[in-house]
C-alpha atoms as one frame of an Amber mdcrd trajectory, in Angstrom:
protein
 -29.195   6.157  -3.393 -26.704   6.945  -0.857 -24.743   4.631   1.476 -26.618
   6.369   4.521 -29.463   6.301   2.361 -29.355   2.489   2.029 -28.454   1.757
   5.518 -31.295   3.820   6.507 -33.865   2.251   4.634 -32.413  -0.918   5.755
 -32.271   0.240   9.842 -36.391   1.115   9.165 -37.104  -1.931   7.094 -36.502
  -4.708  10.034 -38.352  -4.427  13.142 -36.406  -6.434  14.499 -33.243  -4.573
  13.333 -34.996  -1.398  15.016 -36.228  -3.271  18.190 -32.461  -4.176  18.591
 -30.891  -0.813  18.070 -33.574   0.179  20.738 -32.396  -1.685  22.651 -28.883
  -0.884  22.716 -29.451   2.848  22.748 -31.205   1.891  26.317 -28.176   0.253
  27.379 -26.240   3.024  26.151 -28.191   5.807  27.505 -27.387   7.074  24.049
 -30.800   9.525  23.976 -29.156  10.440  19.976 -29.677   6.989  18.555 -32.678
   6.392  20.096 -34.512   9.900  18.404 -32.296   8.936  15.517 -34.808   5.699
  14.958 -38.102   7.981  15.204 -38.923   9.919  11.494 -38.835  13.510  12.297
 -42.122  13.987  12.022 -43.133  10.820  14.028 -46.655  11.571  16.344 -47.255
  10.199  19.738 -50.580   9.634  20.874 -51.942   8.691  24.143 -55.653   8.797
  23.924 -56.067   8.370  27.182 -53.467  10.745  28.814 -53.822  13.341  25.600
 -51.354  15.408  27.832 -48.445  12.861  26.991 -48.835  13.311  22.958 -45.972
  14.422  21.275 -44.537  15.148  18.034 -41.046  15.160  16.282 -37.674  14.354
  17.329 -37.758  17.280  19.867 -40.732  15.173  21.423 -39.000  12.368  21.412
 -35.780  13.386  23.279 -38.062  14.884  25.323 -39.814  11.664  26.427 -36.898
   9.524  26.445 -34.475  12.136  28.551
């Protein structure tokens, strides 16, 4: 396993590790590092404003821009 590979696994194993990095991307208004802590493939679903679903890191940029 790679050093990014590592820290990766270790940035998605914490919640509270990922709640933090949320939160500084926020603070940044750094839109990369917050779609960097989605998977690529992540799904959104609002079951009760299906219009809002979204999937994948375009979707996410797209909700958080």
């Amino acid at each position: 396993m790679s050093q990014k590979q590592a820290q990766d696994v270790q940035t998605h194993s914490s919640p509270k590790l990922v709640f933090e990095r949320m939160i500084q991307a926020t603070n940044r208004h750094d839109l990369e590092a917050m779609v960097a802590l989605f998977a690529p493939d992540y799904r959104s679903e609002q079951p009760f404003h299906p219009e809002r679903n979204f999937v994948g890191s375009a979707g996410v940029r797209k909700n958080w821009n």
